[in-house]
N, CA, C and O atoms as CSV, one atom per row, in Angstrom:
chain,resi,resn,atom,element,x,y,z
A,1,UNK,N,N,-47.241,-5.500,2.461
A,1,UNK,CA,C,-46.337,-4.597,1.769
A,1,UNK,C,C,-44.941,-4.721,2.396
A,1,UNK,O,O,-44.777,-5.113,3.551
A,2,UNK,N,N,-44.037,-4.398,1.647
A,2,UNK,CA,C,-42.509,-4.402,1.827
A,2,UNK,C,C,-42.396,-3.115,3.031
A,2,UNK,O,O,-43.147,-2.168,2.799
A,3,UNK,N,N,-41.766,-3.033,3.942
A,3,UNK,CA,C,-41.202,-1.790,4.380
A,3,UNK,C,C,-40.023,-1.188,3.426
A,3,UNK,O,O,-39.269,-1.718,2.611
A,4,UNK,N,N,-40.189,0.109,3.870
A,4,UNK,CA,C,-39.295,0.118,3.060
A,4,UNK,C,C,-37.487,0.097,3.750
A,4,UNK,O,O,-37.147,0.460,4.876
A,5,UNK,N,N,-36.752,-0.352,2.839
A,5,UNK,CA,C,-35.411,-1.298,3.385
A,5,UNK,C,C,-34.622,-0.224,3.284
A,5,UNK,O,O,-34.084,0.038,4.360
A,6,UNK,N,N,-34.336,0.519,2.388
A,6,UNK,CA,C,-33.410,1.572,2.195
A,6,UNK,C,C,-33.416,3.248,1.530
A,6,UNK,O,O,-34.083,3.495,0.526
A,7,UNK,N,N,-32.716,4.161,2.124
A,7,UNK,CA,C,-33.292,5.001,1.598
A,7,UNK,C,C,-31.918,5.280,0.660
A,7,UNK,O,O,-32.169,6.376,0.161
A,8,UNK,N,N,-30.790,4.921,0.233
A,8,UNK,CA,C,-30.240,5.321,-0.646
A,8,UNK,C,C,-31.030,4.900,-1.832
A,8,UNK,O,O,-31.697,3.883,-2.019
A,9,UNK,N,N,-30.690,6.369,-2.911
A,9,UNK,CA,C,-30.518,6.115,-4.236
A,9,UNK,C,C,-29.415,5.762,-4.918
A,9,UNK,O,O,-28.244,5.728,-4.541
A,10,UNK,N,N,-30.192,5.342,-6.593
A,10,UNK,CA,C,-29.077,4.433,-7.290
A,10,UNK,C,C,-27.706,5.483,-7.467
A,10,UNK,O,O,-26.546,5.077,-7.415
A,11,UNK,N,N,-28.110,6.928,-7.689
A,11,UNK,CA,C,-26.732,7.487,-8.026
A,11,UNK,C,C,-26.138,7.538,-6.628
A,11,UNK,O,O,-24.909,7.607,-6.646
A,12,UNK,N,N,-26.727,7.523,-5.350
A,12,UNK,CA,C,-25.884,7.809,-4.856
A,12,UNK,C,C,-24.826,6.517,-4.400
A,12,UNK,O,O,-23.725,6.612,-3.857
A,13,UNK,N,N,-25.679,5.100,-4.883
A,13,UNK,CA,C,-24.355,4.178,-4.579
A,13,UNK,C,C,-23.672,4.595,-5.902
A,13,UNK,O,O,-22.469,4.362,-5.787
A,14,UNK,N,N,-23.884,4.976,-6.784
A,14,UNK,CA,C,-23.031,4.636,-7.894
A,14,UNK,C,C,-21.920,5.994,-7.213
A,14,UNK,O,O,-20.760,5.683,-6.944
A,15,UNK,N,N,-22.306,7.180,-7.027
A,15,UNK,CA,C,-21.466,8.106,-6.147
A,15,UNK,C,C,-20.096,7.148,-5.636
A,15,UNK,O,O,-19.071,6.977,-6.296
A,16,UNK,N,N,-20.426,6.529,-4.140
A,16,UNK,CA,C,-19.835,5.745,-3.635
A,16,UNK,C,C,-19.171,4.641,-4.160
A,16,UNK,O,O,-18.214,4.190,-3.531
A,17,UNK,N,N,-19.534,4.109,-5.256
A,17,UNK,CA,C,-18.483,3.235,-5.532
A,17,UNK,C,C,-17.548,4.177,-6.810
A,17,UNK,O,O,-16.336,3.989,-6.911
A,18,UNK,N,N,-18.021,4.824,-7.406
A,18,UNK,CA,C,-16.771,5.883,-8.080
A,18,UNK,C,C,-15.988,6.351,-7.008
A,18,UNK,O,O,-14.850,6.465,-7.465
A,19,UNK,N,N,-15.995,6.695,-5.775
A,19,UNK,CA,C,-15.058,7.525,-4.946
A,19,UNK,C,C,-13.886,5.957,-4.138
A,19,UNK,O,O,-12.723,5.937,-3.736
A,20,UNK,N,N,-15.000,4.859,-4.232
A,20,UNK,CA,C,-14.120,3.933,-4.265
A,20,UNK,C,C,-13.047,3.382,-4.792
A,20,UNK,O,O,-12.035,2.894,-4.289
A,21,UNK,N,N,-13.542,3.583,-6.285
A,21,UNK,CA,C,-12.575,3.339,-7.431
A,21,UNK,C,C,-11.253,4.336,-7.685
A,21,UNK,O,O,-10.138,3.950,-8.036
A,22,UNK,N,N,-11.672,5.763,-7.409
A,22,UNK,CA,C,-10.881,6.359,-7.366
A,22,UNK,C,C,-9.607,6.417,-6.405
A,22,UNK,O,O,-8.465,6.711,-6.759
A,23,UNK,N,N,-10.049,6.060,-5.058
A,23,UNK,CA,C,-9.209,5.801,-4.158
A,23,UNK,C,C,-8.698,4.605,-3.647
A,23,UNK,O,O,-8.225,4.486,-2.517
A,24,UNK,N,N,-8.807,3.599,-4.595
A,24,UNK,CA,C,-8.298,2.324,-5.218
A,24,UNK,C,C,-7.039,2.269,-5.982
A,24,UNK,O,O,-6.031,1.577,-5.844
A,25,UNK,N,N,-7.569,3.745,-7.341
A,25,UNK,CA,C,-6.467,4.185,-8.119
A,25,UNK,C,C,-5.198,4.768,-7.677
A,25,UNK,O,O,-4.031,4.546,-8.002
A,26,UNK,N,N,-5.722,5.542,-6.879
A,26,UNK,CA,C,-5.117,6.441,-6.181
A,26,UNK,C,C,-3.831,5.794,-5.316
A,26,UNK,O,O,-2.681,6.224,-5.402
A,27,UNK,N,N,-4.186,4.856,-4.604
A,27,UNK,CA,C,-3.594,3.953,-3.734
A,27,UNK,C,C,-2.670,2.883,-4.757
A,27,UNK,O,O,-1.665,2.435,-4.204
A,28,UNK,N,N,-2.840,2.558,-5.780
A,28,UNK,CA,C,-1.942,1.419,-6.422
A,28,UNK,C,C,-0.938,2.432,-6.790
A,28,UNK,O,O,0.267,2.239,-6.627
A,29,UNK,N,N,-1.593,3.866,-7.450
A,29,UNK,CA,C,-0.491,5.074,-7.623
A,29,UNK,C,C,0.239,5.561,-6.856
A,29,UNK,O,O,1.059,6.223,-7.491
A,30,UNK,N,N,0.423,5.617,-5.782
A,30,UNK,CA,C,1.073,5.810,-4.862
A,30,UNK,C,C,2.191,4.730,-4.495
A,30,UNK,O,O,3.390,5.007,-4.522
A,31,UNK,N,N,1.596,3.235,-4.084
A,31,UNK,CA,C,2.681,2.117,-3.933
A,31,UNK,C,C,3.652,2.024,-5.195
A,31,UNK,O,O,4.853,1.772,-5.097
A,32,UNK,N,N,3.005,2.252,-6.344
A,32,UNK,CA,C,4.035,2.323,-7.494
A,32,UNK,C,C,5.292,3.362,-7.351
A,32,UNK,O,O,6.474,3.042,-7.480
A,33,UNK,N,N,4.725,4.857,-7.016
A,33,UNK,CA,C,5.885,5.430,-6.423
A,33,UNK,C,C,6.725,5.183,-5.081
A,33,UNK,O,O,7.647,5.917,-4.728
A,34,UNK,N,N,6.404,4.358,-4.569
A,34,UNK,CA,C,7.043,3.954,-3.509
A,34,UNK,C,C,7.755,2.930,-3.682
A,34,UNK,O,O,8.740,2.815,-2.953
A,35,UNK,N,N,7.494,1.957,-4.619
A,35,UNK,CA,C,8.406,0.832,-4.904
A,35,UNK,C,C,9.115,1.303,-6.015
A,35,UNK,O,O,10.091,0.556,-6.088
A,36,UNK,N,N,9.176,2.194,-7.001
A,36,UNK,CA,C,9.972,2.840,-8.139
A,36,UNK,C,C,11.004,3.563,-7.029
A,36,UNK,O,O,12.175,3.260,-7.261
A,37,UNK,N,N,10.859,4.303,-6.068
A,37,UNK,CA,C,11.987,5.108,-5.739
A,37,UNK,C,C,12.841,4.063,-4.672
A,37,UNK,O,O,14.056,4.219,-4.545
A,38,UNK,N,N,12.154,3.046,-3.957
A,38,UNK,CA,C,12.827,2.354,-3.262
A,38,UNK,C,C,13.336,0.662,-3.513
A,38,UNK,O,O,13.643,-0.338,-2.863
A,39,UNK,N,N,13.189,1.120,-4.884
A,39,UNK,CA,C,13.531,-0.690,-5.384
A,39,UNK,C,C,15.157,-0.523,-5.282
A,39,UNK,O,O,15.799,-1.201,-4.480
A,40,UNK,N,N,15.643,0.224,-5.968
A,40,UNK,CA,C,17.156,0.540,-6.111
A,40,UNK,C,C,17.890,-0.161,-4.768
A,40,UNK,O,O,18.902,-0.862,-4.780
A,41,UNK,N,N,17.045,0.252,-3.560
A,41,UNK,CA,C,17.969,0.341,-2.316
A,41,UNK,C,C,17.549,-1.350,-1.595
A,41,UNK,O,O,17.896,-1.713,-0.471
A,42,UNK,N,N,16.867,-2.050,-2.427
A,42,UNK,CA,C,16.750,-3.329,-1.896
A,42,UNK,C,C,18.014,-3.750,-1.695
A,42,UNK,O,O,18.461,-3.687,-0.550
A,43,UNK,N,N,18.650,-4.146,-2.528
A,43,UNK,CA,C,19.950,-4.811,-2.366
A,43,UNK,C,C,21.129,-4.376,-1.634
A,43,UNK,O,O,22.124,-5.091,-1.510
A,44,UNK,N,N,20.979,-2.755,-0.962
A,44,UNK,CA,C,21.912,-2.264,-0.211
A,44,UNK,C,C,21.583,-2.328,0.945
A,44,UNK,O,O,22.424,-2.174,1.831
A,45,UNK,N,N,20.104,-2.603,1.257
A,45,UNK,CA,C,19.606,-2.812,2.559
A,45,UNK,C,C,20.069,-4.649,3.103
A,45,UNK,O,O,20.298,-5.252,4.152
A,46,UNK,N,N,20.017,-4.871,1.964
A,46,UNK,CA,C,19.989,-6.893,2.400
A,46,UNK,C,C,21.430,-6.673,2.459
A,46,UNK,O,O,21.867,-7.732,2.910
A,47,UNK,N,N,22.503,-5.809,2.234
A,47,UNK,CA,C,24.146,-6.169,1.879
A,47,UNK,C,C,24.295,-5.302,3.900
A,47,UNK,O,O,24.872,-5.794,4.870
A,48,UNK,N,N,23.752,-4.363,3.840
A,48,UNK,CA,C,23.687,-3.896,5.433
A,48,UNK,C,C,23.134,-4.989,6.305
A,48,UNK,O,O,23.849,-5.342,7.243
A,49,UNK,N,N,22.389,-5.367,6.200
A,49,UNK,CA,C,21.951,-6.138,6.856
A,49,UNK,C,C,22.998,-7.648,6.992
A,49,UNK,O,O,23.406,-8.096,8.063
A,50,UNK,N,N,23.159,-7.990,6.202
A,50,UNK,CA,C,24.446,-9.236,6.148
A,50,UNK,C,C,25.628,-8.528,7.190
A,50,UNK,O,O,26.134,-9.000,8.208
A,51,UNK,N,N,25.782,-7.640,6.737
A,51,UNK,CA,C,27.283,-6.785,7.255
A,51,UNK,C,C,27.412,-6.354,8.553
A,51,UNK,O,O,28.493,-6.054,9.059
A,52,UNK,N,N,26.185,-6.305,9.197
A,52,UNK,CA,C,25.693,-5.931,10.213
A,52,UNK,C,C,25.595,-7.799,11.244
A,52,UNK,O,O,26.019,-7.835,12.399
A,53,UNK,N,N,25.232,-8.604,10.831
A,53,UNK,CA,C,25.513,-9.870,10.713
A,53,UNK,C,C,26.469,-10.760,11.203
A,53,UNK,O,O,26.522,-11.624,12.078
A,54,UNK,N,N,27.477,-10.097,10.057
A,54,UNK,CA,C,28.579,-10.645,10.421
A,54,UNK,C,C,29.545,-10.025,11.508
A,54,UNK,O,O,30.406,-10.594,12.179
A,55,UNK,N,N,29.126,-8.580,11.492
A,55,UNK,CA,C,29.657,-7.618,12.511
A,55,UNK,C,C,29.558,-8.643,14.098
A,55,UNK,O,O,30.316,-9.178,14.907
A,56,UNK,N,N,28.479,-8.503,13.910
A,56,UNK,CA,C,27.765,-9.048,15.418
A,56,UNK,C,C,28.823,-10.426,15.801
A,56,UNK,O,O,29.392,-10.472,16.891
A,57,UNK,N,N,29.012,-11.641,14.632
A,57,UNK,CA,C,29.242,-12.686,14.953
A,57,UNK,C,C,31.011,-12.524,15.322
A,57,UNK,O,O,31.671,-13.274,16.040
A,58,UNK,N,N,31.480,-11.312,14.585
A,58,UNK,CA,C,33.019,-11.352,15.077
A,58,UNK,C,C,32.806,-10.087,15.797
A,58,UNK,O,O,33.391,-9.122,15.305
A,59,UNK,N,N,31.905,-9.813,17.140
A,59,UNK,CA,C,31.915,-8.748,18.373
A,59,UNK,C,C,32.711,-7.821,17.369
A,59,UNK,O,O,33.923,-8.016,17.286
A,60,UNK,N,N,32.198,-6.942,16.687
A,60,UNK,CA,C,32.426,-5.704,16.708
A,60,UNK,C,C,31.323,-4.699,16.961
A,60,UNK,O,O,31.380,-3.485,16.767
A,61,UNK,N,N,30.392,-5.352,17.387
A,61,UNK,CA,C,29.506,-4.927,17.805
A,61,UNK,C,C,28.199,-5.489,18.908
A,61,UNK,O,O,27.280,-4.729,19.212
């Protein structure tokens, strides 16, 4: 005879992979608000960053 291998039941993986899925969702929803509010400032960060750059190379800093 088989021992037996496991004691979960089927709902309870199915449990577990819904709470997976959800916090899958959850998580792409979130980076979406994080790249929607901070896309704008890409290009002011790379223009600081240059400026900051060039600062350095003529010691003003």
């Amino acid at each position: 005879m088989l021992p037996n291998r496991g004691s979960l039941e089927v709902e309870d993986l199915l449990k577990i992979i819904l709470v997976l899925i959800i916090v899958w969702i959850l998580i792409e929803i979130v980076m979406e608000v994080i790249s929607f509010v901070f896309a704008p400032l890409g290009p002011l960060v790379g223009l600081v960053i240059v400026a900051l750059i060039i600062a350095y190379f003529l010691d003003y800093i």
